[in-house]
Z-matrix of the N, CA and C atoms (Angstrom, degrees):
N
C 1 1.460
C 2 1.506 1 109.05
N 3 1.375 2 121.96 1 137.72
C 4 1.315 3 113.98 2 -166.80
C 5 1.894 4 107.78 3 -91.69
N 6 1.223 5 115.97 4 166.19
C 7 1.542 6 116.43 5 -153.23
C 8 1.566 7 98.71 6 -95.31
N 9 1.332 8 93.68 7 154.17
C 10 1.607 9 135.73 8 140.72
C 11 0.689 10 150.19 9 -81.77
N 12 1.536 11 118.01 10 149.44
C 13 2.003 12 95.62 11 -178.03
C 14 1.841 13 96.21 12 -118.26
N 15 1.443 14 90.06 13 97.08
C 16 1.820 15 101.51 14 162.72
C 17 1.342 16 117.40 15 -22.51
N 18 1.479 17 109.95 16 -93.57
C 19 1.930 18 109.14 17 -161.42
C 20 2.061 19 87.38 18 -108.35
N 21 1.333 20 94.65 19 105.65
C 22 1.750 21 104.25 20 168.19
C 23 1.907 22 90.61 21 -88.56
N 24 1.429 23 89.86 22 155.07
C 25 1.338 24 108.98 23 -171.00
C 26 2.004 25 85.97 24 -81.98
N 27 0.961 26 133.96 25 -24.95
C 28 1.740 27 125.20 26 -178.38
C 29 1.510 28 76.40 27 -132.40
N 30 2.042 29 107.78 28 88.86
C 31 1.121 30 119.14 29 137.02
C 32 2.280 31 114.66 30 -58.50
N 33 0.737 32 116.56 31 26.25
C 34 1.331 33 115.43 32 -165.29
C 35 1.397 34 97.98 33 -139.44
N 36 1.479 35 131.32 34 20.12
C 37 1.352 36 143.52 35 160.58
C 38 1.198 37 136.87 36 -174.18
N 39 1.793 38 106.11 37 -4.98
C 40 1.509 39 111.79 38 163.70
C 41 1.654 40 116.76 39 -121.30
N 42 0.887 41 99.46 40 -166.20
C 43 1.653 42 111.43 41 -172.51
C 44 1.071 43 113.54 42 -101.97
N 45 1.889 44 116.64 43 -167.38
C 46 1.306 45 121.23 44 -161.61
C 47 1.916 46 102.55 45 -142.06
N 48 1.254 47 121.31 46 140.46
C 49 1.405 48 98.41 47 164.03
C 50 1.463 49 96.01 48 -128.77
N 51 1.461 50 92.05 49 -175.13
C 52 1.672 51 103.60 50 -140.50
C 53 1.628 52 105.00 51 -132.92
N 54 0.973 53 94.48 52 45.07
C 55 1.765 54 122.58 53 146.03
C 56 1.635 55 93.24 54 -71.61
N 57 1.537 56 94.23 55 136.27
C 58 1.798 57 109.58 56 159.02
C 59 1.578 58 117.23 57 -78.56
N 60 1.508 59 122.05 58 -28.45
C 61 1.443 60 116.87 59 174.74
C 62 1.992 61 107.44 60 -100.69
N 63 1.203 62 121.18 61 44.61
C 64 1.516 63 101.81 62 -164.96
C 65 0.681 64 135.64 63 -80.84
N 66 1.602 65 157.01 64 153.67
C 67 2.002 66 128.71 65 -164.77
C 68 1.193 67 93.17 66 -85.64
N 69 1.100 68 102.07 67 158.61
C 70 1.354 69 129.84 68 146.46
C 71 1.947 70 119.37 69 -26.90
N 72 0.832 71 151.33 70 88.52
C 73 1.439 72 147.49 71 159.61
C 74 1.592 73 116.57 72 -30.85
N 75 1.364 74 130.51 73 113.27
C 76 1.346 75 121.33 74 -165.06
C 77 1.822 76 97.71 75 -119.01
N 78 1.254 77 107.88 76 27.22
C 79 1.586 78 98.77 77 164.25
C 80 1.677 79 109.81 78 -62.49
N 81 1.492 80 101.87 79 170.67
C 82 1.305 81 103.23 80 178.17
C 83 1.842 82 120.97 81 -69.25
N 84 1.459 83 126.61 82 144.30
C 85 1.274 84 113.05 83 169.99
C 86 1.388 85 104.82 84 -80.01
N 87 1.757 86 105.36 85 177.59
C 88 1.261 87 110.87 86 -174.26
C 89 1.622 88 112.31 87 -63.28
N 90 1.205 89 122.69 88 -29.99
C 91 1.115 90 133.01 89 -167.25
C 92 1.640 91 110.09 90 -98.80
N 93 1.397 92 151.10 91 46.13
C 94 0.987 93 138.30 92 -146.52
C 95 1.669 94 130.60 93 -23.87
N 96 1.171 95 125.51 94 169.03
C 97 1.626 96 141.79 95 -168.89
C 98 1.508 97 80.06 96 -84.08
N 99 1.189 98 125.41 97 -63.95
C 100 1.317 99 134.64 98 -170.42
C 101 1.849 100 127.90 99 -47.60
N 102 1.405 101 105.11 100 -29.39
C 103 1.373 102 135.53 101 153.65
C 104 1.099 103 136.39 102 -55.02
N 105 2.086 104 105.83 103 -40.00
C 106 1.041 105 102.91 104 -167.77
C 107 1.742 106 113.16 105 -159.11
N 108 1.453 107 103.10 106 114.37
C 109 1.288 108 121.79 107 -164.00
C 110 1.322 109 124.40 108 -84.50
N 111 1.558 110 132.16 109 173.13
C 112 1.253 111 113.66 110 -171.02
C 113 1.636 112 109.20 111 -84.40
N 114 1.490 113 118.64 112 -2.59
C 115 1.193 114 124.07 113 -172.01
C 116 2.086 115 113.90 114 -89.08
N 117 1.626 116 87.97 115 0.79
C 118 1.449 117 100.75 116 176.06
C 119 1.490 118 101.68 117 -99.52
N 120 1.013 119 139.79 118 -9.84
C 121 1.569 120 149.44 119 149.80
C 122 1.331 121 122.81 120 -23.27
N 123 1.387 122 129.98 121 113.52
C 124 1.525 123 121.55 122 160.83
C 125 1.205 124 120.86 123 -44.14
N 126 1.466 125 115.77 124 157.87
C 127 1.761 126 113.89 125 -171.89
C 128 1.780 127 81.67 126 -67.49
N 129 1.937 128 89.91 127 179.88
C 130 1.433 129 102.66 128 172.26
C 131 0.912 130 132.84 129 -83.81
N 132 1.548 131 124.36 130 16.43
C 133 1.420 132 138.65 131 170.07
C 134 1.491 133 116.70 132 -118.40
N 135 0.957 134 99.20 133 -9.29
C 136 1.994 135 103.34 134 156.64
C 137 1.350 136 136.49 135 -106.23
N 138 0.996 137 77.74 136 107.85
C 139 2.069 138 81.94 137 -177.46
C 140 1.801 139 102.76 138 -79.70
N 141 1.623 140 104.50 139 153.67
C 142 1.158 141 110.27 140 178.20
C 143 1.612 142 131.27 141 -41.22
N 144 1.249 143 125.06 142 158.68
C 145 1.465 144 123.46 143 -161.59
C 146 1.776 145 101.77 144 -132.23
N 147 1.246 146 118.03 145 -36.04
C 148 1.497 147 111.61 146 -168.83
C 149 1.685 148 95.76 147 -144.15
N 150 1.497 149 114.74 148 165.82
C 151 0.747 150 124.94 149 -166.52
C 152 2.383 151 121.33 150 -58.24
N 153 1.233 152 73.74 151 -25.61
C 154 1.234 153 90.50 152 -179.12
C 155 1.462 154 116.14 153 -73.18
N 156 1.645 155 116.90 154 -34.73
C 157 1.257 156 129.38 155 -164.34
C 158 1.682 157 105.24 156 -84.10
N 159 1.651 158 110.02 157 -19.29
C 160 1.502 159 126.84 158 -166.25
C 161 1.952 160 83.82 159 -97.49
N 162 0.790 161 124.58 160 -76.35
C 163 1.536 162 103.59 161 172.88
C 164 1.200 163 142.93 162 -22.71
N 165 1.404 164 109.03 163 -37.95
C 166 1.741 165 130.33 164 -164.35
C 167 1.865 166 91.41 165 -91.43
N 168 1.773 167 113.00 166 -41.93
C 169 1.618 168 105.06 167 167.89
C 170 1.361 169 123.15 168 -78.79
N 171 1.045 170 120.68 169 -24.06
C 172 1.517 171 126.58 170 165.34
C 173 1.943 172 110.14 171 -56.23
N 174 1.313 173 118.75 172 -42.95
C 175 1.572 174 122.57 173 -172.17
C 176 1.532 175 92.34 174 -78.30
N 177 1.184 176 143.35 175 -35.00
C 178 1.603 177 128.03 176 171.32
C 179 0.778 178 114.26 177 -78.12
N 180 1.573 179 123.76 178 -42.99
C 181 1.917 180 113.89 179 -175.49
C 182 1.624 181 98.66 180 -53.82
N 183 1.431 182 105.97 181 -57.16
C 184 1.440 183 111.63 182 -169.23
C 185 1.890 184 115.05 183 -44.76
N 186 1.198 185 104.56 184 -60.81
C 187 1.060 186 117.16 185 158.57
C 188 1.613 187 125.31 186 -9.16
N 189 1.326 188 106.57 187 -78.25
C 190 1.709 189 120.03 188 171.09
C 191 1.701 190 106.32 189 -70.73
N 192 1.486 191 122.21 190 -5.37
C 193 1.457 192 96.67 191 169.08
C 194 1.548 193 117.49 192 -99.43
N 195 1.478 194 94.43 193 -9.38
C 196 1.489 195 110.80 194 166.64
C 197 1.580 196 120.20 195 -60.63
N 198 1.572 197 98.07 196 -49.31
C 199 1.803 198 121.27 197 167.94
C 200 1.379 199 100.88 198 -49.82
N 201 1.452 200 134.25 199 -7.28
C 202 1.545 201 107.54 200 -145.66
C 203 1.951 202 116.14 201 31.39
N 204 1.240 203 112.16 202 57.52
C 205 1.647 204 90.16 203 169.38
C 206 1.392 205 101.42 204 -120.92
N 207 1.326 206 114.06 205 37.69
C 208 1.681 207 106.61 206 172.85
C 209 1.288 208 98.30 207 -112.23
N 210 1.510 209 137.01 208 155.45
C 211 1.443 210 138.50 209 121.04
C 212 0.894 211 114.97 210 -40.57
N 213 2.176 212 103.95 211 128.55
C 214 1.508 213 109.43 212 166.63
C 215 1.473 214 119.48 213 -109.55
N 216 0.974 215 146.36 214 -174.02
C 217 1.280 216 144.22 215 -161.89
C 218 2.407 217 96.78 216 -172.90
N 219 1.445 218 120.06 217 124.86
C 220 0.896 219 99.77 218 159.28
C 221 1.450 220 113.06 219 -150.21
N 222 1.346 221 139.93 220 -163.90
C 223 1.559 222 146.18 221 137.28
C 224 1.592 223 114.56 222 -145.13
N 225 1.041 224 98.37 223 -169.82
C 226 1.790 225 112.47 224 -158.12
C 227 1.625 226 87.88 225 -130.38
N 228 1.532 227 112.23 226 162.63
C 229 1.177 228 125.70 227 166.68
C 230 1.585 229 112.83 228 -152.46
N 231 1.054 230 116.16 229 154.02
C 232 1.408 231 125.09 230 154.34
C 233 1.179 232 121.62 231 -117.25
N 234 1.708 233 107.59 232 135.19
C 235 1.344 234 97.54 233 174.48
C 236 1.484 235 114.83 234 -135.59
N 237 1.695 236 143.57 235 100.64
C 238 1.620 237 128.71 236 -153.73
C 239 1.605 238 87.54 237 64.35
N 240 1.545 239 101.90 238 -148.63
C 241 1.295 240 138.32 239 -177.92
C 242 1.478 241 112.92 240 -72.65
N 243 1.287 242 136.54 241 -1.38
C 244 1.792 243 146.64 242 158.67
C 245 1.601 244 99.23 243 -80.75
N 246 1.243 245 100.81 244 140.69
C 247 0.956 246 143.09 245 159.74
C 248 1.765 247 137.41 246 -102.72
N 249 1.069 248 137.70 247 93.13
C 250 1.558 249 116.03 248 -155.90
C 251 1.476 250 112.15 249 -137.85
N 252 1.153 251 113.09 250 163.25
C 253 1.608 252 114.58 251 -172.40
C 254 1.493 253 101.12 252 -125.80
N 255 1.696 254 118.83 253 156.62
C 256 1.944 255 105.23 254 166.07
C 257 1.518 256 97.72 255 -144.97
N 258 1.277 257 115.51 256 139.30
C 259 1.456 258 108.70 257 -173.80
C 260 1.658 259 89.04 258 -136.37
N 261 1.410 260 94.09 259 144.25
C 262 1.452 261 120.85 260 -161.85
C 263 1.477 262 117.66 261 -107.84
N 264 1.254 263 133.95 262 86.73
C 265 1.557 264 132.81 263 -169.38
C 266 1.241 265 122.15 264 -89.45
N 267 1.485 266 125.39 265 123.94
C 268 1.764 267 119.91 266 -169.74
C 269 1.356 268 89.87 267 -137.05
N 270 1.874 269 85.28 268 170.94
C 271 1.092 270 94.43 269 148.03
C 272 1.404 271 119.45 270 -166.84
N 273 1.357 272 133.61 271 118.60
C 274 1.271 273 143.35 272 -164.27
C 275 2.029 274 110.22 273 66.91
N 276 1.483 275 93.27 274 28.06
C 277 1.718 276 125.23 275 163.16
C 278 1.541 277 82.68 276 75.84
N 279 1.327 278 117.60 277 52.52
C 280 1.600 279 113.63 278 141.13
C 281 1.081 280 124.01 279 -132.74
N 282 1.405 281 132.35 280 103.90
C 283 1.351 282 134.04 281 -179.46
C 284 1.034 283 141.23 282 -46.06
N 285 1.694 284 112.90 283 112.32
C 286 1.734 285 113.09 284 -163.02
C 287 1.680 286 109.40 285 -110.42
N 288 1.472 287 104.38 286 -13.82
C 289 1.193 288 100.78 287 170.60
C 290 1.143 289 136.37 288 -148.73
N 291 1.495 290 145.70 289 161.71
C 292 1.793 291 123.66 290 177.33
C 293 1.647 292 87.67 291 -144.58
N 294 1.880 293 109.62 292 146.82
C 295 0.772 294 100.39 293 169.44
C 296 1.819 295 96.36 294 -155.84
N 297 1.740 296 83.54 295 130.45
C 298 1.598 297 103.39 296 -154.05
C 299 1.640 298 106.02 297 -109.97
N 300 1.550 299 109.43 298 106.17
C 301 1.461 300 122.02 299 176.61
C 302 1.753 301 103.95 300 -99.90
N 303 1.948 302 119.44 301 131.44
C 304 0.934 303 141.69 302 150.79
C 305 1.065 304 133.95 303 -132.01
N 306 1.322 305 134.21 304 146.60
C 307 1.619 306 113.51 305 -165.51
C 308 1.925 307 84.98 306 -171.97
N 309 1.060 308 116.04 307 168.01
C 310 1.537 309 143.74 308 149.57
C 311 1.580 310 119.31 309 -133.72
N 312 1.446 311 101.80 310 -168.39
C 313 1.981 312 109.00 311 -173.77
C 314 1.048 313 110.96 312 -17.59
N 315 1.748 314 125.88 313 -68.43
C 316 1.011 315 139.83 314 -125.34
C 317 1.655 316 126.86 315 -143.79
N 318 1.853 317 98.09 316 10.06
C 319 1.225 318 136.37 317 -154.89
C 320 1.588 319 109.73 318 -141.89
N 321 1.401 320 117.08 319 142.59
C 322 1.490 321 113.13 320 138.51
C 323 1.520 322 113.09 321 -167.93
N 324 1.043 323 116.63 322 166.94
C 325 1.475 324 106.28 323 -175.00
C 326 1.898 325 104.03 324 -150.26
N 327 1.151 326 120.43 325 142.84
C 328 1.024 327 140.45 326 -176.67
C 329 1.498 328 111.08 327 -122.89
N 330 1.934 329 120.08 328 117.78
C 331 1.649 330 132.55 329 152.67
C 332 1.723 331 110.62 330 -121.92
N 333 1.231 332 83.59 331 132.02
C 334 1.448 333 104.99 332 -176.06
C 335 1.921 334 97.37 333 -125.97
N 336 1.002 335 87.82 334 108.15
C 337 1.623 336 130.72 335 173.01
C 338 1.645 337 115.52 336 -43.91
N 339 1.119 338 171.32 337 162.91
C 340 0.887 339 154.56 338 121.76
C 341 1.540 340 115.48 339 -138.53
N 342 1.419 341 112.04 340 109.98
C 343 1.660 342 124.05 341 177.50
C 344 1.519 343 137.79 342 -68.05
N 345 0.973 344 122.87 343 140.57
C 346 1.962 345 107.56 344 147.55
C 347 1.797 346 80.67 345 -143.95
N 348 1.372 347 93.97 346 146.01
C 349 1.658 348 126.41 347 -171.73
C 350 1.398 349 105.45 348 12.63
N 351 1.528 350 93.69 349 64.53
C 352 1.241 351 122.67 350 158.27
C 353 1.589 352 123.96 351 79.76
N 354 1.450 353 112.45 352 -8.48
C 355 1.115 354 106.15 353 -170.08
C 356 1.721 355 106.22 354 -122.11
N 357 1.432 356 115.29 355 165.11
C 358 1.624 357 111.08 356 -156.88
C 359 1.770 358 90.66 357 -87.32
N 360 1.792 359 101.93 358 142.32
C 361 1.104 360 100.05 359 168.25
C 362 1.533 361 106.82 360 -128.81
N 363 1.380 362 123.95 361 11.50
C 364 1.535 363 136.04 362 -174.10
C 365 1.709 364 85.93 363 -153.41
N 366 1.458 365 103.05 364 152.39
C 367 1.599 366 125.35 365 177.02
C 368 1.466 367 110.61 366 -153.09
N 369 1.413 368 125.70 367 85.40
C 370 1.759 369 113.08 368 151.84
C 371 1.191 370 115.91 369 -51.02
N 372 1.797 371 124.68 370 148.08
C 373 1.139 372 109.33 371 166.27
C 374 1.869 373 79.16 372 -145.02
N 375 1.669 374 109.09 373 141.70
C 376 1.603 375 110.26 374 -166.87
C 377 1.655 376 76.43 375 -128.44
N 378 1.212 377 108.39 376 144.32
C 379 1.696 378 122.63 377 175.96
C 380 1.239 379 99.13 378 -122.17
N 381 1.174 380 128.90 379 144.08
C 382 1.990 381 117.58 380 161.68
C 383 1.993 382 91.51 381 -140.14
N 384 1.064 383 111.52 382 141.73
C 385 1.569 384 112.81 383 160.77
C 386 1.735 385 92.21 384 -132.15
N 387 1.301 386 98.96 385 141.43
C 388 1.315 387 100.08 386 -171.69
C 389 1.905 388 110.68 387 -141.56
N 390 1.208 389 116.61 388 119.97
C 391 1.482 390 122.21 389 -179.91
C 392 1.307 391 120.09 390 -108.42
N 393 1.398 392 111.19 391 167.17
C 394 1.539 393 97.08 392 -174.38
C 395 2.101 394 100.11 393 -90.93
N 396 1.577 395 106.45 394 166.48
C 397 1.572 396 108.65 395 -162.88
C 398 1.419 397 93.72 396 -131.20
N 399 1.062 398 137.03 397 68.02
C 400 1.384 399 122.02 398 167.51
C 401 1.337 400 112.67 399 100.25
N 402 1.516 401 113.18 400 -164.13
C 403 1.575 402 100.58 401 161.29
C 404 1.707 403 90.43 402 95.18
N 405 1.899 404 117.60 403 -175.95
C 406 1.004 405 123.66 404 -132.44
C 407 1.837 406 88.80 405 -138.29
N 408 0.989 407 136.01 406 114.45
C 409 1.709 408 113.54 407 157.95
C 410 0.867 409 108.87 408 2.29
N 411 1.645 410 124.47 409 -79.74
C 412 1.395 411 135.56 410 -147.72
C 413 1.681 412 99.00 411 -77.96
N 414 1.060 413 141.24 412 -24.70
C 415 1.076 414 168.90 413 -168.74
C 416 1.604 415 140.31 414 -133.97
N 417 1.579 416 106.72 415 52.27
C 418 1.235 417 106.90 416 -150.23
C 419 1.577 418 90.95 417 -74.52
N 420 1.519 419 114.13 418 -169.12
C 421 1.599 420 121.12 419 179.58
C 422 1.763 421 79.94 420 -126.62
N 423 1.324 422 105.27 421 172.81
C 424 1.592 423 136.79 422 145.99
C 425 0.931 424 129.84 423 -154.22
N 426 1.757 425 115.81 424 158.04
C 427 1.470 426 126.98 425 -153.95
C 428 1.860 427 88.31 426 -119.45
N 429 1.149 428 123.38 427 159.17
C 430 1.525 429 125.22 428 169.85
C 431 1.922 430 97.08 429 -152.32
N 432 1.414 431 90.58 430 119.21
C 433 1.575 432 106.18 431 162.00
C 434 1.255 433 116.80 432 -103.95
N 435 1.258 434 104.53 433 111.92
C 436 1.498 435 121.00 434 -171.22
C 437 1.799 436 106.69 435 -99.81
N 438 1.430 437 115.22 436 135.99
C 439 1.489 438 114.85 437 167.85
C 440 1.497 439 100.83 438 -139.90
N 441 1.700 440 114.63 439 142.69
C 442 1.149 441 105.37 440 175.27
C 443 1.153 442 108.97 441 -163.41
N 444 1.033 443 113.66 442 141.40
C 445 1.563 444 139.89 443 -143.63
C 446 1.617 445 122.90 444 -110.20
N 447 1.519 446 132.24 445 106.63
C 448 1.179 447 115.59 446 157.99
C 449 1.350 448 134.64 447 -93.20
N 450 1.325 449 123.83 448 -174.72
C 451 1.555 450 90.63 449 -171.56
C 452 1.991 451 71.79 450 -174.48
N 453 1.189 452 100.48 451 129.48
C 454 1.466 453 123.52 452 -166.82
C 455 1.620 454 105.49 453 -126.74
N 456 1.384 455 109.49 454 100.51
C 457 1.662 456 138.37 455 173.75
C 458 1.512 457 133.88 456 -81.35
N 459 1.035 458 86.38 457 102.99
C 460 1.845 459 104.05 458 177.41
C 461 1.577 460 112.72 459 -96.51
N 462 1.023 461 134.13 460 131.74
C 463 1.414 462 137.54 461 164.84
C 464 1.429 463 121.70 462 33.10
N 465 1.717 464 119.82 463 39.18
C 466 1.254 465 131.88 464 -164.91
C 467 1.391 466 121.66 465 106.48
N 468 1.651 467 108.39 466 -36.23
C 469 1.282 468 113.21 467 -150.11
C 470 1.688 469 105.01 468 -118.95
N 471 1.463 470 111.88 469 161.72
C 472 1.279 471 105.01 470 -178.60
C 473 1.510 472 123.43 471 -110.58
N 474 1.478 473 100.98 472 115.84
C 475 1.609 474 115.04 473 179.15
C 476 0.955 475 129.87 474 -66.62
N 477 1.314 476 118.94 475 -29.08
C 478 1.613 477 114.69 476 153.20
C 479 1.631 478 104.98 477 -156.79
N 480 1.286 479 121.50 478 175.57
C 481 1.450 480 140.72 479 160.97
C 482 1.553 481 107.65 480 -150.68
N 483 1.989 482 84.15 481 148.63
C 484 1.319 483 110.72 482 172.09
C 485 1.470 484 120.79 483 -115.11
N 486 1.040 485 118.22 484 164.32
C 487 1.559 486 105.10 485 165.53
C 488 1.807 487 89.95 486 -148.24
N 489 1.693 488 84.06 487 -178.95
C 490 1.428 489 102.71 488 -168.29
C 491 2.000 490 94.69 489 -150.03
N 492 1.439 491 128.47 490 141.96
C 493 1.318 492 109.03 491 153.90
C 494 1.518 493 85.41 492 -153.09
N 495 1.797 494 96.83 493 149.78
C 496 1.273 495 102.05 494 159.18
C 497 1.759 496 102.20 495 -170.65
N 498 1.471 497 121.69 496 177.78
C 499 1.107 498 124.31 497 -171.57
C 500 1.268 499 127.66 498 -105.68
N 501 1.289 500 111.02 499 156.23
C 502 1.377 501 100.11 500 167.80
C 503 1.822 502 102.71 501 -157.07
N 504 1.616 503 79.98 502 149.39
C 505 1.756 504 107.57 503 -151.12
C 506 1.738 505 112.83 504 -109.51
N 507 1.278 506 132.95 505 100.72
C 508 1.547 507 130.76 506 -152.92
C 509 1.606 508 112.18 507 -63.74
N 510 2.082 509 102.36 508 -12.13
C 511 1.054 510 93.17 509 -172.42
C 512 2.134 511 98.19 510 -103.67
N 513 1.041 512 113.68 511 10.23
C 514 1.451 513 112.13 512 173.58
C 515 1.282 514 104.46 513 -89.17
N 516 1.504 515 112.94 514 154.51
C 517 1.360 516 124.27 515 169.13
C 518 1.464 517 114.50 516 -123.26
N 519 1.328 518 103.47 517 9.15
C 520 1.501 519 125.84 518 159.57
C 521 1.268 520 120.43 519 -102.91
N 522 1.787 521 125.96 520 34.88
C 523 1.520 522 111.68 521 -179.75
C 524 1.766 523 107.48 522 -81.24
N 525 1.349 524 95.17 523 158.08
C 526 1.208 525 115.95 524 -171.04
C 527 2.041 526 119.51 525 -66.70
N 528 1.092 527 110.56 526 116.93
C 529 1.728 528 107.07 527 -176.95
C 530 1.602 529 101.20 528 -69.82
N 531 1.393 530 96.48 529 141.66
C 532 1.487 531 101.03 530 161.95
C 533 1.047 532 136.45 531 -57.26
N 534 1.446 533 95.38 532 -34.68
C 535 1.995 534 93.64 533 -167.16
C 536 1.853 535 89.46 534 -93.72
N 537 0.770 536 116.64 535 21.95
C 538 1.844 537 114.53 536 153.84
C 539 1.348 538 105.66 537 -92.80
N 540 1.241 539 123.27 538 -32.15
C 541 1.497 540 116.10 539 -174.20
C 542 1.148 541 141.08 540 -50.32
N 543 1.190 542 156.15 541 73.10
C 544 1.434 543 134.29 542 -148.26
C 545 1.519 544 132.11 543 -73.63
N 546 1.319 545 138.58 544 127.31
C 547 1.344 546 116.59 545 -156.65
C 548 1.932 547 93.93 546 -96.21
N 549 1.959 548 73.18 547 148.14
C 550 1.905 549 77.54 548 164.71
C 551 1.672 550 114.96 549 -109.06
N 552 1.057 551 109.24 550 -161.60
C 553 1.267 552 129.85 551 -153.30
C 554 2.183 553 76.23 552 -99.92
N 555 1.601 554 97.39 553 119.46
C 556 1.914 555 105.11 554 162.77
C 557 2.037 556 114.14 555 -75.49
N 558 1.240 557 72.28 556 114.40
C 559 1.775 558 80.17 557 174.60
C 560 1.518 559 120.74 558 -57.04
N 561 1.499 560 120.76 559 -16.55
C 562 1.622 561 129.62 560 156.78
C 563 1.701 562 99.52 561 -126.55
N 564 1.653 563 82.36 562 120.79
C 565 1.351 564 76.40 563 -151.46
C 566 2.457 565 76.98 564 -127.30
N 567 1.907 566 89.47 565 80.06
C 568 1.596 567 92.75 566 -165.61
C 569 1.718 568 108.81 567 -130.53
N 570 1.204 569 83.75 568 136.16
C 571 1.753 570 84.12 569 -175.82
C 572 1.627 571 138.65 570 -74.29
N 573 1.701 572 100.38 571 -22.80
C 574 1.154 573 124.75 572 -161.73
C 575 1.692 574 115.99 573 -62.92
N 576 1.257 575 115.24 574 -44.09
C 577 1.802 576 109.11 575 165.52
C 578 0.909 577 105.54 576 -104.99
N 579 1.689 578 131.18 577 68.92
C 580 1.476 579 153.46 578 140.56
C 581 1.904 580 92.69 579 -130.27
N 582 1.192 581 121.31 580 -30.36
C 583 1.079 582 98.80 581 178.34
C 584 1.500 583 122.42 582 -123.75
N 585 1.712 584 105.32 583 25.69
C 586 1.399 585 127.18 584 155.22
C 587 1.980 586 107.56 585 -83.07
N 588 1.346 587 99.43 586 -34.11
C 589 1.420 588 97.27 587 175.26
C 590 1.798 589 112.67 588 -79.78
N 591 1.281 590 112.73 589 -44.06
C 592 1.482 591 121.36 590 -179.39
C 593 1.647 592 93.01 591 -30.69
N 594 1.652 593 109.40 592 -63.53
C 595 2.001 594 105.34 593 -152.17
C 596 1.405 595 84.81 594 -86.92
N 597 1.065 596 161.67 595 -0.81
C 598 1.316 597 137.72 596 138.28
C 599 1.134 598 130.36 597 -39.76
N 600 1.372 599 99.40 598 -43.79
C 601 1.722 600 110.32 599 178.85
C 602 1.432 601 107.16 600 -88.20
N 603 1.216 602 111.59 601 -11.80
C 604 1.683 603 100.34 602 -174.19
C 605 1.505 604 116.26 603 -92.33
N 606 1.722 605 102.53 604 -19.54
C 607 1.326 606 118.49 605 164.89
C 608 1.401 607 119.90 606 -61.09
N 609 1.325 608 120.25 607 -45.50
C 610 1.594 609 141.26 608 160.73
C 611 1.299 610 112.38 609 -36.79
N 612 1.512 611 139.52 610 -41.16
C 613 1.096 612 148.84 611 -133.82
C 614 1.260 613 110.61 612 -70.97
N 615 1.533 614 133.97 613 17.28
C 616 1.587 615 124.06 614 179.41
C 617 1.393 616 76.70 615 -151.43
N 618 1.072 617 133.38 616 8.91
C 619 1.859 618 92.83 617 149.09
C 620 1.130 619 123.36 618 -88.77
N 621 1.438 620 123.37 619 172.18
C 622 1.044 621 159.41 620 173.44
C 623 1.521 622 164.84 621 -81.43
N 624 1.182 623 157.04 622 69.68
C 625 1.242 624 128.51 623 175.64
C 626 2.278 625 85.68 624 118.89
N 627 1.385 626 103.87 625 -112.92
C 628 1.103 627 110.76 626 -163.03
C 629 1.927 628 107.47 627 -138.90
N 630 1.760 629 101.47 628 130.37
C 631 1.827 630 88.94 629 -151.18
C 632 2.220 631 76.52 630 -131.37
N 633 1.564 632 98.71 631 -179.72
C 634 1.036 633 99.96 632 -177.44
C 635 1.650 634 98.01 633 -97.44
N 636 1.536 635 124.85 634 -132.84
C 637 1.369 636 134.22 635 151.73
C 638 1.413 637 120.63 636 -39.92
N 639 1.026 638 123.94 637 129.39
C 640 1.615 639 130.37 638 153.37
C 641 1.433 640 115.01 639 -112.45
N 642 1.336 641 137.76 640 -36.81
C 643 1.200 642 137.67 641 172.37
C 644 1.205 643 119.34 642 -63.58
């Protein structure tokens, strides 16, 4: 299956690939490191309020997962024909982040979690289904339709979402960059099975090693 880029440093204009171990992406965010310090941070009992305030916590969390300075914690599962990974982000045993890879043949999908006191106030979600396009046996081609989704969290609920989809073709040398893309406004624009999966996974959060189904 061809890759993704999991945690982009401007979850808010690039993508994800879908490797289970993938680094971290250390391009610049939209908002620079340089811009924005930990002293621009809400106290630790306020979680973000407006769109602006969910940006400014998204560029520090992001920030330190870029640092590697969080503890990770993860396991794998199978479930049928899924395959899935969950990686667990802390810090000083408070959880700032989860980031949940599943996919099969012809499928995969990537959510990356993002907390303040514990609860998500930013959500990537990167989709790719990908077929083969032509091309030779020996030389097959593939096509990948990518859609991906933000989704910006206020007090449970979601204040807005964006999305973005577009393709890309192994035999073009004209595929399209992400951060050209412009996102629009998601016509379901709902939080609830992103955050039926969130406490699934948060319930999960001390296992281990290798598990069956969780979904």
């Amino acid at each position: 299956m061809k890759k993704l880029i999991l945690l982009p440093s401007l979850i808010f204009i690039c993508s994800c690939e879908n490797k289970k171990n993938e680094k971290i992406n250390t391009n610049s965010p939209s908002e620079s490191s340089q811009q924005i310090s930990y002293k621009d941070s809400l106290s630790k009992n306020n979680s973000p309020q407006t769109i602006d305030e969910i940006k400014t916590e998204y560029v520090l969390l992001n920030n330190q997962l870029i640092a590697k300075k969080l503890d990770s914690a993860s396991f794998d599962y199978e479930c049928n024909e899924v395959s899935g990974n969950v990686v667990y982000y802390s810090s000083n045993g408070e959880l700032k982040s989860i980031k949940h890879f599943h996919g099969d043949s012809h499928f995969s999908s990537v959510e990356n979690y993002y907390l303040k006191n514990g609860k998500p106030f930013f959500i990537f979600k990167d989709d790719t289904v990908w077929n083969f396009d032509g091309g030779t046996p020996e030389k097959p081609e593939t096509k990948d339709e990518i859609n991906q989704q933000r989704m910006y969290i206020v007090n449970g609920k979601a204040i807005e979402c964006l999305e973005k989809k577009f393709t890309i073709k192994s035999s073009s040398k004209n595929n399209p960059k992400p951060d050209d893309i412009q996102n629009v406004q998601s016509k379901n624009c709902s939080y609830s099975e992103l955050q039926k999966t969130f406490e699934v996974l948060l319930k999960n959060r001390d296992k281990k090693g290798k598990t069956s189904c969780i979904l």
